[in-house]
The first five atom37 places (N, CA, C, CB, O) and aatype in JSON, in Angstrom:
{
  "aatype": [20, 20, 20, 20, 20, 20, 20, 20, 20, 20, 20, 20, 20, 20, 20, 20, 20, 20, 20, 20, 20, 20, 20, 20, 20, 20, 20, 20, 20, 20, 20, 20, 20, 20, 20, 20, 20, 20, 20, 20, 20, 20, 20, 20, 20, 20, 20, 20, 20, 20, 20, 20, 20, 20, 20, 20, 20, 20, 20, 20, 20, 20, 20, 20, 20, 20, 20, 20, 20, 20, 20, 20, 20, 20, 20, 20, 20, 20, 20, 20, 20, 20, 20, 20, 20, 20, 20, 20, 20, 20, 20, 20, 20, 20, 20, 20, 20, 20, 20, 20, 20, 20, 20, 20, 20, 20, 20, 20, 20, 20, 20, 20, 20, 20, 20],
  "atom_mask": [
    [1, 1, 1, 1, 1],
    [1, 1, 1, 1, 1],
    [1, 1, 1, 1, 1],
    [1, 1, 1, 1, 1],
    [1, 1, 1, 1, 1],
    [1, 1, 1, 1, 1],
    [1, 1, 1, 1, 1],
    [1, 1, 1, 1, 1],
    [1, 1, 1, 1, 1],
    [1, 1, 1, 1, 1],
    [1, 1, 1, 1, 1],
    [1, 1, 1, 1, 1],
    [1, 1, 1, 1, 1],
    [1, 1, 1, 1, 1],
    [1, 1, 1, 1, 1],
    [1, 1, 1, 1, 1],
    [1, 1, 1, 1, 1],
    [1, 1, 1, 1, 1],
    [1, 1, 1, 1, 1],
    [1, 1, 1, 1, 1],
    [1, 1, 1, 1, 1],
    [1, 1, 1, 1, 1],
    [1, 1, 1, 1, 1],
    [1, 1, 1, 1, 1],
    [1, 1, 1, 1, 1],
    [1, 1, 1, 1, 1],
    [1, 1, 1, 1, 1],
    [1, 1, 1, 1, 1],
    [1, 1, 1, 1, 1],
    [1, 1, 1, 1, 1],
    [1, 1, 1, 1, 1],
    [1, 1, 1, 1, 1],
    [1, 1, 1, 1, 1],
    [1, 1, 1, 1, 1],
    [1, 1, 1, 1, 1],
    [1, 1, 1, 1, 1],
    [1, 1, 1, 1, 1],
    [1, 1, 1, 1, 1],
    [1, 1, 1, 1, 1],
    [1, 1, 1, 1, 1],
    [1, 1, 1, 1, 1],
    [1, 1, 1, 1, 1],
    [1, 1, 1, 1, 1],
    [1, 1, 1, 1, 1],
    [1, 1, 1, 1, 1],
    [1, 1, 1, 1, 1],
    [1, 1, 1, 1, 1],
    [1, 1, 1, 1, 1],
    [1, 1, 1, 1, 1],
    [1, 1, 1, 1, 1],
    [1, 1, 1, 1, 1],
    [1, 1, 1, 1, 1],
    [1, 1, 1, 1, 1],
    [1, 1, 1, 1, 1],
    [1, 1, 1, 1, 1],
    [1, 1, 1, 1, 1],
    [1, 1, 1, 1, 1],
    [1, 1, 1, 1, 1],
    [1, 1, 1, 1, 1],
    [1, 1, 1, 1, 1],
    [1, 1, 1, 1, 1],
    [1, 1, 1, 1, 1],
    [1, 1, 1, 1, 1],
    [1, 1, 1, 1, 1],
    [1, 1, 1, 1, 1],
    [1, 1, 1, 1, 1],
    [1, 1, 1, 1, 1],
    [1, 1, 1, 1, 1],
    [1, 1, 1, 1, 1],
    [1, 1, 1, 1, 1],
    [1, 1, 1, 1, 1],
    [1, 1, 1, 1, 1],
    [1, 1, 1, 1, 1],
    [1, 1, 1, 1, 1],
    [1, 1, 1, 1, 1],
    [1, 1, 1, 1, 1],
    [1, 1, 1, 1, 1],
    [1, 1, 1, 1, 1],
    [1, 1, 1, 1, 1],
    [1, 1, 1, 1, 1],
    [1, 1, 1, 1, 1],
    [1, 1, 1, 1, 1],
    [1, 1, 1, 1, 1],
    [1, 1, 1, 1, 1],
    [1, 1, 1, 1, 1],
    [1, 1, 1, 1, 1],
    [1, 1, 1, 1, 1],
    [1, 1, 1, 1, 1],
    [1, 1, 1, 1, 1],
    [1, 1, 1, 1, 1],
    [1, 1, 1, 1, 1],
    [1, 1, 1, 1, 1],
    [1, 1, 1, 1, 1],
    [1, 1, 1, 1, 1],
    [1, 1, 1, 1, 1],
    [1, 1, 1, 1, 1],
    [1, 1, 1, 1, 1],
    [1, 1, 1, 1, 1],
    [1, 1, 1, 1, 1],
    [1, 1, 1, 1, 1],
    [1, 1, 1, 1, 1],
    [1, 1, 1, 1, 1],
    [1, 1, 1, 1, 1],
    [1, 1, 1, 1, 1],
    [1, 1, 1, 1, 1],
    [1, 1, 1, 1, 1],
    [1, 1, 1, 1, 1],
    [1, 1, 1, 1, 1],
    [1, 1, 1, 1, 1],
    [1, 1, 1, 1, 1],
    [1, 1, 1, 1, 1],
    [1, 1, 1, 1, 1],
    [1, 1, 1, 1, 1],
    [1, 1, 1, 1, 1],
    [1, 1, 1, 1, 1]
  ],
  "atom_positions": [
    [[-43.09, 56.54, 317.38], [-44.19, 56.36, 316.46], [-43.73, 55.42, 315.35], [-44.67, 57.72, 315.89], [-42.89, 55.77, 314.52]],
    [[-44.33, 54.2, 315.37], [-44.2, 53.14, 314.23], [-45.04, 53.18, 312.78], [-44.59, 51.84, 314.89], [-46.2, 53.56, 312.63]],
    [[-44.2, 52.71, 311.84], [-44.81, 53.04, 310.69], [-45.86, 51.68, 310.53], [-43.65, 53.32, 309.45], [-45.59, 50.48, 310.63]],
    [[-47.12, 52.32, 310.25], [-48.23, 51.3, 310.35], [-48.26, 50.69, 308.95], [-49.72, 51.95, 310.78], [-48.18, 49.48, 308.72]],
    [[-48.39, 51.62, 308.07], [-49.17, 50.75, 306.49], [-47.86, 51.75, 305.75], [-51.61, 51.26, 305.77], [-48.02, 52.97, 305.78]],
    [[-46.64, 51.19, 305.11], [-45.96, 51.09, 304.58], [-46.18, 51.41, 302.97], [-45.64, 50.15, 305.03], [-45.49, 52.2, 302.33]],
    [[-47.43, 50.54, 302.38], [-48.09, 50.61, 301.33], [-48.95, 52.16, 300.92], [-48.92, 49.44, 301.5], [-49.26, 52.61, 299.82]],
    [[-49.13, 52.59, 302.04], [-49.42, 54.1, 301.65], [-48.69, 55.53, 300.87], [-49.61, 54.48, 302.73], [-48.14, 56.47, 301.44]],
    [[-48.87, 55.35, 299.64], [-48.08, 56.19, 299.41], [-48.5, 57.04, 298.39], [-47.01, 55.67, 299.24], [-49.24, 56.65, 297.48]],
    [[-48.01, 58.39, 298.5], [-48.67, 60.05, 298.11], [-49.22, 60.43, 299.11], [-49.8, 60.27, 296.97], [-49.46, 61.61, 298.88]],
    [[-49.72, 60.1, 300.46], [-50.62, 60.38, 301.27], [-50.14, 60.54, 302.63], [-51.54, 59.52, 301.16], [-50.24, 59.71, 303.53]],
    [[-49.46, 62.01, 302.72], [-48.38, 62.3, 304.46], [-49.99, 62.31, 305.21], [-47.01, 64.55, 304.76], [-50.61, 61.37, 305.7]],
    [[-50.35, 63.67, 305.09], [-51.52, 63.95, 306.4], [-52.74, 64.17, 305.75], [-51.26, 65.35, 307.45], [-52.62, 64.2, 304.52]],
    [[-54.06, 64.36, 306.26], [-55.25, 64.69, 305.76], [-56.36, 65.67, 307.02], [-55.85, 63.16, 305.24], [-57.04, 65.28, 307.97]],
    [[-56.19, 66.54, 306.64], [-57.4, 67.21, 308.21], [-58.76, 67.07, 308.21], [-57.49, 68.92, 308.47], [-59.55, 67.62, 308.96]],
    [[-59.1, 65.92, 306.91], [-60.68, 65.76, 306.71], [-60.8, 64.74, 307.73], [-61.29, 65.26, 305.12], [-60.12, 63.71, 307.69]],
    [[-61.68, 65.01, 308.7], [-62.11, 63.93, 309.41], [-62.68, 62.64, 309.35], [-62.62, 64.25, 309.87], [-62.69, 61.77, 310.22]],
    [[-63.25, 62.64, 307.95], [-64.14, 61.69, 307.63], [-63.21, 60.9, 305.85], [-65.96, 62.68, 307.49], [-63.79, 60.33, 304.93]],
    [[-61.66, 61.2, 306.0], [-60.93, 60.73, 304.99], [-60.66, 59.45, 305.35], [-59.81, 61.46, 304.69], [-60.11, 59.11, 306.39]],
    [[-61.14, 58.58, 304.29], [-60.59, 57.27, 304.27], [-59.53, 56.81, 303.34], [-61.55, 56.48, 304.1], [-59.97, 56.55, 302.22]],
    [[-58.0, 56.6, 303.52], [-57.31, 56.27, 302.5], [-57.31, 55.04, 301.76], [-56.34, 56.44, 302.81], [-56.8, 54.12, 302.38]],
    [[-57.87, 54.66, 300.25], [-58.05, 53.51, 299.75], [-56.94, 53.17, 298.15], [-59.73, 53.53, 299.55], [-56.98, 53.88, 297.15]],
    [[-56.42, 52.47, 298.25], [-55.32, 51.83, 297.56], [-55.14, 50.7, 296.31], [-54.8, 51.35, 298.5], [-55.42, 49.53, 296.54]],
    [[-54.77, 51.03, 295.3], [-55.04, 49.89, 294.89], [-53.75, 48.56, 294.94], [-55.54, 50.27, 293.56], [-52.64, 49.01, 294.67]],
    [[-53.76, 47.47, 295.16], [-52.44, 46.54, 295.88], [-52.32, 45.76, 294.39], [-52.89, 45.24, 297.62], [-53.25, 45.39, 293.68]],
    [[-50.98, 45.65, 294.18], [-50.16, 45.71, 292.74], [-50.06, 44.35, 292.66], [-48.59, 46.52, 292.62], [-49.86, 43.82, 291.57]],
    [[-50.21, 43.52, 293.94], [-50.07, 41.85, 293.6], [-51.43, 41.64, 293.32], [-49.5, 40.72, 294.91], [-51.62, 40.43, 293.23]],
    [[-52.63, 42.39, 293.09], [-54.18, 41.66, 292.3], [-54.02, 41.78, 291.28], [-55.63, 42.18, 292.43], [-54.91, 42.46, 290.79]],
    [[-52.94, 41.32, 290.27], [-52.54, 41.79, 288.69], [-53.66, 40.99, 288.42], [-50.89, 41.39, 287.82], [-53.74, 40.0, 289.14]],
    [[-54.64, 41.15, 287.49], [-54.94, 40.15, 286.55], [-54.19, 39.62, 285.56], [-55.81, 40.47, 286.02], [-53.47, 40.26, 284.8]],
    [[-54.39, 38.15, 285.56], [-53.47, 36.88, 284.69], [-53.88, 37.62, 283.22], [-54.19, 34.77, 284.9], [-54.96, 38.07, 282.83]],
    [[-52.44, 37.54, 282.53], [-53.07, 37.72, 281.01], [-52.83, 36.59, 280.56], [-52.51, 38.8, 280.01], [-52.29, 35.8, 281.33]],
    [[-53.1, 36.2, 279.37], [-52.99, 34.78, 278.71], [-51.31, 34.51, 277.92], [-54.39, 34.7, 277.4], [-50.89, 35.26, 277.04]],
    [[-50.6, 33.4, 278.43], [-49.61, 33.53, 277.65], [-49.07, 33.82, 275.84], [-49.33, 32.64, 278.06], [-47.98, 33.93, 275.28]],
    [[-50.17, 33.86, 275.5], [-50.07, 34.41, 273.84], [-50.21, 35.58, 273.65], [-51.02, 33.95, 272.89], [-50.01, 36.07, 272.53]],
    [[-50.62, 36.38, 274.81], [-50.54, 37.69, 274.82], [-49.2, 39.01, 275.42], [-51.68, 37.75, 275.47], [-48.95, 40.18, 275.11]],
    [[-48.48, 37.78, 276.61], [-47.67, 38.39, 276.78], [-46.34, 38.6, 276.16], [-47.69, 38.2, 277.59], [-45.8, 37.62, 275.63]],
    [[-45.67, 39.88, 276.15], [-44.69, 39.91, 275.21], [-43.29, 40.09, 276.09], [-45.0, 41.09, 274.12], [-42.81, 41.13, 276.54]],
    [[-42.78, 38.66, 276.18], [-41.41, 38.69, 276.87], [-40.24, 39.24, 276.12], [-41.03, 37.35, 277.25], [-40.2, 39.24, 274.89]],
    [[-39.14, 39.79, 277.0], [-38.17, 40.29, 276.6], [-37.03, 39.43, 276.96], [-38.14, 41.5, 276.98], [-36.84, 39.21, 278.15]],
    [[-36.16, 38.88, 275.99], [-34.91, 37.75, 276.55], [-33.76, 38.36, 276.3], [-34.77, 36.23, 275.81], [-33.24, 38.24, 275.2]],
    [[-33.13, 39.2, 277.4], [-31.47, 39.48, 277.5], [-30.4, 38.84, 277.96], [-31.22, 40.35, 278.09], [-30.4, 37.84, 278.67]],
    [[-29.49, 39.44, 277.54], [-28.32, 39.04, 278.3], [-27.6, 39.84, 279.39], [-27.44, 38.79, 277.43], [-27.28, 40.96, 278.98]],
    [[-27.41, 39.72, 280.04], [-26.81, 40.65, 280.62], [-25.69, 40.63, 282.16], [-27.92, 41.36, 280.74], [-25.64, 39.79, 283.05]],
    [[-24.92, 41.91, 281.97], [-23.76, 41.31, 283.62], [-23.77, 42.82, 284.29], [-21.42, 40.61, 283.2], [-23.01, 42.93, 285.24]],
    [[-24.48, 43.91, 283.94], [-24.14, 44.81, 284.43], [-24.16, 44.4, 286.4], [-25.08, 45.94, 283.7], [-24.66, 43.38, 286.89]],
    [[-23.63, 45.3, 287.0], [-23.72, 45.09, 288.21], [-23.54, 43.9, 288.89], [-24.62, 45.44, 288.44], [-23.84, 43.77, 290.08]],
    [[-22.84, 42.62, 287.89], [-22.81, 41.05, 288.32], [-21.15, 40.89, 288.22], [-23.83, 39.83, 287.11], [-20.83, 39.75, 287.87]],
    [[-20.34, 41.54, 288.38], [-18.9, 41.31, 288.39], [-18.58, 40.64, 286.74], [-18.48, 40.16, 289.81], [-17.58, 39.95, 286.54]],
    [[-19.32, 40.89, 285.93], [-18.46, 40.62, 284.75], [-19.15, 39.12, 284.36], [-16.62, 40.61, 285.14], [-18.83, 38.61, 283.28]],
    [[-20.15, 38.39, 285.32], [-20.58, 37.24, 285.49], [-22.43, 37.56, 284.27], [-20.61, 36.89, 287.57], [-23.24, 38.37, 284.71]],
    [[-22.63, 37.07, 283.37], [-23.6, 36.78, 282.58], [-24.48, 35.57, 283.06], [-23.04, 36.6, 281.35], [-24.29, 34.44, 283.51]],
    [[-26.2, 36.92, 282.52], [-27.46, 36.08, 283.13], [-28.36, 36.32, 282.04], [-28.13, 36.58, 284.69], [-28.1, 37.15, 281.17]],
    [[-29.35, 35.67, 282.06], [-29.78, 35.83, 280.99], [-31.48, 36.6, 282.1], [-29.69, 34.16, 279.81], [-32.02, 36.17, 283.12]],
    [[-31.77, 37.72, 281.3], [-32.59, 38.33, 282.38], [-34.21, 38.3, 281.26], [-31.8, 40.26, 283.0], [-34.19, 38.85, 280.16]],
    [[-35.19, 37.76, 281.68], [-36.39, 38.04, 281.06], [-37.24, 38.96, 282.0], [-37.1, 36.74, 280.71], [-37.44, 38.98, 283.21]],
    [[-37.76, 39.88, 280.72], [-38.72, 41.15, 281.72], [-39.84, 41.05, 280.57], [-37.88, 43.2, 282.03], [-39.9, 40.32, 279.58]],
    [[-40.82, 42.18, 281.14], [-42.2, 42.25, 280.14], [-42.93, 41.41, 280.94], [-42.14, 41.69, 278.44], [-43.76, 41.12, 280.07]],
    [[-43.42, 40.55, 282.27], [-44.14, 39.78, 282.42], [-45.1, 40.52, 282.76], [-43.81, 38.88, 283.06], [-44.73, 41.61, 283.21]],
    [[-46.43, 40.32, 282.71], [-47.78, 40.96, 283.39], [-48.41, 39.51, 283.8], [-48.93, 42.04, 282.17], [-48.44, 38.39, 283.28]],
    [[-49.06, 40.34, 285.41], [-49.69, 39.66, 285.55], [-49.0, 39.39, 287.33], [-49.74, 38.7, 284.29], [-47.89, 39.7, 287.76]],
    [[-49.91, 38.87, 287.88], [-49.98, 38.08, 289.53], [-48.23, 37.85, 289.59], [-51.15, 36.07, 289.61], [-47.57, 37.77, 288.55]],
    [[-47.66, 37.77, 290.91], [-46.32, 37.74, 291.53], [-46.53, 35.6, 290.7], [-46.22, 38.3, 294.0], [-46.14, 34.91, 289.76]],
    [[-47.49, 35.51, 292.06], [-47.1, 33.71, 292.15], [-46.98, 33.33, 290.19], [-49.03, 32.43, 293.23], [-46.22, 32.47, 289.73]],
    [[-47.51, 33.82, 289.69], [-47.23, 33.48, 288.6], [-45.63, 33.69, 287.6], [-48.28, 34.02, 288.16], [-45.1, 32.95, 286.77]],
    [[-45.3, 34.88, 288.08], [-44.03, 35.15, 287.8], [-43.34, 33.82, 288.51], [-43.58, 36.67, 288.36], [-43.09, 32.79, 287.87]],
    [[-43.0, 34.04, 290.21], [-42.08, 32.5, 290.33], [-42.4, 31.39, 289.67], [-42.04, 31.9, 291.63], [-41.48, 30.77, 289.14]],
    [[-43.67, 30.94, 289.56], [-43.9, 29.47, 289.21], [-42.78, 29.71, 287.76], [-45.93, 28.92, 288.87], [-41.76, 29.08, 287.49]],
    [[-43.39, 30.78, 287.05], [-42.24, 30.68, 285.34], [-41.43, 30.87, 285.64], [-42.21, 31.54, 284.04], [-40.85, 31.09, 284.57]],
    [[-40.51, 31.04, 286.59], [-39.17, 31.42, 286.9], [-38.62, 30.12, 287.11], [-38.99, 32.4, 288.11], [-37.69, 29.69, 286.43]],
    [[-39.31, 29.31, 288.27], [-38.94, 28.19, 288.41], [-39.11, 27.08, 287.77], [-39.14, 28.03, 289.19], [-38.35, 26.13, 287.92]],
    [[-40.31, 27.06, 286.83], [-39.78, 26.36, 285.47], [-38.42, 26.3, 284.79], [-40.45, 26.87, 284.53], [-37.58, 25.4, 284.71]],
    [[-38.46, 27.49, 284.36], [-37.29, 27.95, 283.32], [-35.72, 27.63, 284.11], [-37.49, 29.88, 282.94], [-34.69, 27.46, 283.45]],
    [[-35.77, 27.56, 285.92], [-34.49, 27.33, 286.27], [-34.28, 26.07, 286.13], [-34.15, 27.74, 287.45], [-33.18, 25.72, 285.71]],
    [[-35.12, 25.23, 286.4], [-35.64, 23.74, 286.83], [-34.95, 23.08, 285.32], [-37.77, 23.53, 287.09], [-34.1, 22.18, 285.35]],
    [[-35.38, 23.59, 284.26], [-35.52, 23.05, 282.54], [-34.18, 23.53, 282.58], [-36.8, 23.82, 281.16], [-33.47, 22.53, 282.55]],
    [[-33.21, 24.93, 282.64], [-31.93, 25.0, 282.57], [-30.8, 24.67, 283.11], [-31.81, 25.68, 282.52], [-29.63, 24.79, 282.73]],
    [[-31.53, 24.0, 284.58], [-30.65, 23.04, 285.4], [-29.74, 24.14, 286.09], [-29.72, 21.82, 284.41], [-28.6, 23.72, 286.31]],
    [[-29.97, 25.41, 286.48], [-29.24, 26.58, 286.84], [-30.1, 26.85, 287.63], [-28.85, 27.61, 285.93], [-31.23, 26.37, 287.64]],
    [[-29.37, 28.14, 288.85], [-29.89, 29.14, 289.91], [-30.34, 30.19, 289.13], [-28.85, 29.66, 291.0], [-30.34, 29.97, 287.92]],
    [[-30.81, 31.51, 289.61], [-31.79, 32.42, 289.31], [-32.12, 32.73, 290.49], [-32.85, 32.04, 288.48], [-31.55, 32.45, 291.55]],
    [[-33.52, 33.57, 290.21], [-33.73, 34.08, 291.29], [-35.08, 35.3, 290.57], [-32.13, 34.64, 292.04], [-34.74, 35.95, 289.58]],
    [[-36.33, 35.47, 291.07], [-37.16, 36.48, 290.17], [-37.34, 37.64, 291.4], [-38.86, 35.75, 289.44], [-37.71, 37.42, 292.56]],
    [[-36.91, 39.11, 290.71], [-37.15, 39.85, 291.62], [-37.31, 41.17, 290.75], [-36.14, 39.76, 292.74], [-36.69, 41.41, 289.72]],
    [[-38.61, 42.25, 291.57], [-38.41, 43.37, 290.71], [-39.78, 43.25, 289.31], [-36.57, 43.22, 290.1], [-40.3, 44.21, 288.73]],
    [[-40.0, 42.07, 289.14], [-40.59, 42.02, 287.78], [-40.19, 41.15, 287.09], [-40.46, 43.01, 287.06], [-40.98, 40.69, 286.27]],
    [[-39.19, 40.73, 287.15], [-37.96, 39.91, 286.36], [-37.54, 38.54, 286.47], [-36.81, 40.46, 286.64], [-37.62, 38.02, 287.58]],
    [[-37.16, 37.97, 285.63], [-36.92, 36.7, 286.39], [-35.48, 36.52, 285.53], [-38.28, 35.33, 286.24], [-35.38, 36.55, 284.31]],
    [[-34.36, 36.32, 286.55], [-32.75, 35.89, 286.36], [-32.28, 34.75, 286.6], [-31.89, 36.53, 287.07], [-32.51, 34.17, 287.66]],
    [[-31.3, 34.09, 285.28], [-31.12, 32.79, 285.34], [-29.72, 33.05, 285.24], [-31.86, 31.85, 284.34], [-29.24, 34.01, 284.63]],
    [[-29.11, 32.21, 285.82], [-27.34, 32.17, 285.87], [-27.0, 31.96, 284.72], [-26.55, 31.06, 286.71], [-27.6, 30.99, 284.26]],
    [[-26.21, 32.5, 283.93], [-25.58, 31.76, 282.88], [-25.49, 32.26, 281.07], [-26.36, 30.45, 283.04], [-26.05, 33.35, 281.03]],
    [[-25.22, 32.05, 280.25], [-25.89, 32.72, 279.05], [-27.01, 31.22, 278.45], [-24.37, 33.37, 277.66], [-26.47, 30.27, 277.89]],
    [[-28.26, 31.24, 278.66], [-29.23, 30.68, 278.25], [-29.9, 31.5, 277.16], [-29.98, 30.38, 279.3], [-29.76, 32.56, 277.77]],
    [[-30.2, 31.68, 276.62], [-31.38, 32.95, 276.08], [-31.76, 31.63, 275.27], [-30.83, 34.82, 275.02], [-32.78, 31.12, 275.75]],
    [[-31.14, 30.79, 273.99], [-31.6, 30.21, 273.36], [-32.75, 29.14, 273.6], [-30.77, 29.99, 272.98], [-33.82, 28.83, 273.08]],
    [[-32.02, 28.76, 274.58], [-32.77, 27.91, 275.56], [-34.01, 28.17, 276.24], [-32.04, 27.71, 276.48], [-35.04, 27.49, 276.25]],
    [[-33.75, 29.28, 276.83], [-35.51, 30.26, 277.3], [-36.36, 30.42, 276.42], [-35.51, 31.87, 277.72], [-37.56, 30.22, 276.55]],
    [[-35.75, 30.85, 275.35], [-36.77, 31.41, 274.27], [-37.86, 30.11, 273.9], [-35.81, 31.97, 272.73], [-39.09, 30.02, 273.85]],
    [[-36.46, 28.94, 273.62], [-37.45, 27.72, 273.09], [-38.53, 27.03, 274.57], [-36.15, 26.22, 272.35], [-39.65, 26.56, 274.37]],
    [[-38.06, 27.09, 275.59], [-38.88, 26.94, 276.59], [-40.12, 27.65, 276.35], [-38.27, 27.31, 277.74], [-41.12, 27.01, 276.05]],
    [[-40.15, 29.03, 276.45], [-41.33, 30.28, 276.65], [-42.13, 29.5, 275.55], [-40.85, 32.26, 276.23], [-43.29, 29.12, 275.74]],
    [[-41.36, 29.26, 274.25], [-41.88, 29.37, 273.55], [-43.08, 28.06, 273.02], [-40.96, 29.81, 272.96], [-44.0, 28.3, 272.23]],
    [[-42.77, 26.44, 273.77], [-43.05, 25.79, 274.09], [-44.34, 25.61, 274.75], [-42.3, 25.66, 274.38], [-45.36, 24.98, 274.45]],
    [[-43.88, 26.57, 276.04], [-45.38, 26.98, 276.81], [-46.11, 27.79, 276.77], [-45.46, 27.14, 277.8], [-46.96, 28.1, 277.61]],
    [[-45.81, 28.4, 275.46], [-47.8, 29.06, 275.18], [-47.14, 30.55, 274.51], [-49.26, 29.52, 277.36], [-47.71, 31.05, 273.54]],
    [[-45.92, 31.19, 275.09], [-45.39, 32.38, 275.09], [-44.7, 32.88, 273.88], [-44.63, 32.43, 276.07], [-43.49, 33.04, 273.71]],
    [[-46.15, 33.18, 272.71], [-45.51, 32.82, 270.88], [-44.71, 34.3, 270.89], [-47.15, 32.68, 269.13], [-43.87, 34.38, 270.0]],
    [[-44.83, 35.33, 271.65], [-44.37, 36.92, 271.38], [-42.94, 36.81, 271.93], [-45.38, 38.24, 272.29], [-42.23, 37.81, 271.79]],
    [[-42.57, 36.0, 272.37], [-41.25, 36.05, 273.18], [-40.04, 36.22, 272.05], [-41.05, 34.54, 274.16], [-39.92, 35.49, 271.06]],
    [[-39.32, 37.14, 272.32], [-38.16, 37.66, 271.93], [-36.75, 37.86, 272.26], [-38.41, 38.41, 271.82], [-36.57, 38.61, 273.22]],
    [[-35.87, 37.46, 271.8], [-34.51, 37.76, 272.35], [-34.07, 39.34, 271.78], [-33.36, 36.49, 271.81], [-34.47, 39.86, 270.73]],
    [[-33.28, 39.82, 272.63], [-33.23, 41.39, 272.7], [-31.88, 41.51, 272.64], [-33.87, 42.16, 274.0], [-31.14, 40.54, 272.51]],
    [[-31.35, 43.07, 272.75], [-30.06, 43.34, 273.02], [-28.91, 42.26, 271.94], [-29.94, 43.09, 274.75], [-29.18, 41.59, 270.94]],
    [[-27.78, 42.43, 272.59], [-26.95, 41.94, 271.87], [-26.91, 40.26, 271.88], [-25.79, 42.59, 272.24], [-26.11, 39.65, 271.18]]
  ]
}
C-alpha cells in the first residue's frame, strides 16, 4: 500500500462515508507588500562546522517569491546560499550588506539581529 497524498495531515481514517478531506496548501501564501514585511538579519554557524552565514527569516508570503529574493541577494553578494525552510542563507558574514540591499528594495522593517 503506497502513500497517495503525503500532504494529508491530522487525518489517519474516517468511517463517514460521505467524508471529504479538504486542505489548505501553504505555497497559496498571499504576497504581502515589501514595507510590510519584517525581516530578520543573522549571523550564524550553528550546525555549519564553525563556517558563518548570514541567515534572513521573517519572510511571508508565496515560495517563488522567497527564491527570486534569495537570488537577488546571492547574485548582489557575489556568494552561494541556498533558501530553504522559510529562510534564505548566504555564505559568508554579509549582514551589512543584506540589510542595505533589503533595504534598497522596498524592505524599510528589515533588521539585523543577534550578535
Amino acid at each position: 500500500m503506497g502513500k497517495k497524498d503525503k500532504n494529508r495531515r491530522g487525518v489517519v481514517y474516517s468511517t463517514d462515508p460521505n467524508f471529504n478531506y479538504s486542505y489548505n496548501d501553504d505555497s497559496e501564501a498571499e504576497a504581502i507588500e515589501p514595507e510590510q514585511q519584517q525581516l530578520r538579519i543573522f549571523l550564524d554557524r550553528k550546525r555549519r562546522k564553525g563556517k558563518e552565514v548570514t541567515l534572513i527569516t521573517g519572510f511571508q508570503g508565496p515560495d517563488e517569491d522567497l527564491k527570486e529574493l534569495g537570488k537577488f541577494l546571492k547574485t548582489k553578494c557575489g556568494v552561494g546560499g541556498s533558501v530553504k525552510d522559510g529562510e534564505i542563507i548566504i555564505q559568508g558574514n554579509h549582514r551589512d550588506r543584506v540589510l542595505a540591499l533589503l533595504i534598497e528594495k522596498g524592505y524599510k522593517k528589515s533588521k539585523k539581529s543577534g550578535g
